[in-house]
N, C-alpha and C positions, 0 to 999 in steps of 0.2 A: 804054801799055806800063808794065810795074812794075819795079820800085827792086828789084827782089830781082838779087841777085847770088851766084856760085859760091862758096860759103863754104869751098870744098878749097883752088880757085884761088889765093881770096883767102890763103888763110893759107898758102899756101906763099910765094907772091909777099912776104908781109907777115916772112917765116922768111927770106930771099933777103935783103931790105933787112936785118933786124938783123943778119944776118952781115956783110954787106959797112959796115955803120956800124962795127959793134964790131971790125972787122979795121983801118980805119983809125983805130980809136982817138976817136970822136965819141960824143959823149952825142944825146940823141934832141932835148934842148933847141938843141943845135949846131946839128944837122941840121933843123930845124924852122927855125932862123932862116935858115941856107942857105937855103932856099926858100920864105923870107918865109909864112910859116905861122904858127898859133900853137901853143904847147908842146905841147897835146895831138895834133896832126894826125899825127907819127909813131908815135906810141904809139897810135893808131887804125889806121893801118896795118896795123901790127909785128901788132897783135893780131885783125884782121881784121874788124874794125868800120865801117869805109871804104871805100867804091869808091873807086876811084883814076882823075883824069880824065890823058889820054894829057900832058895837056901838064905836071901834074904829076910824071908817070914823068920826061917829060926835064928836068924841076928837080932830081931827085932824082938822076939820074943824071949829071948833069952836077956838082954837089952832092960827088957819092960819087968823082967822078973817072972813072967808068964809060960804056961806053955804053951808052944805055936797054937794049939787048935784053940786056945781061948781066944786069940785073934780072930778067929772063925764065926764065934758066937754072937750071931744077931739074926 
């Protein structure tokens, strides 16, 4: 199977996380150590560089104070 993944998906989902950071007020470095990451792993995200494994959605979500599926909403 291949590594290729939805590049719409991805960068809406990666548009979802920077709003809900930048409304609580977190730098991406914050949020990267939140979920024991390193610096660049949000800003791979954000930018749609990254598959995202399910068990990172609920780091992040949990992270952002959210629940995963609000990540979901767009």
């Amino acid at each position: 199977m291949s590594k290729k993944f939805d590049k719409v998906f991805h960068k809406k989902f990666g548009q979802r996380v920077r709003f809900l950071r930048k409304e609580r007020g977190m730098t991406q470095e914050q949020l990267s150590f939140e979920i024991d990451a390193d610096n660049s792993y949000i800003a791979n995200i954000e930018n749609a560089h990254r598959d995202i494994p399910l068990s990172r959605i609920r780091m992040i979500a949990k992270a952002l104070n959210v629940e995963p599926y609000e990540l979901l909403k767009f």
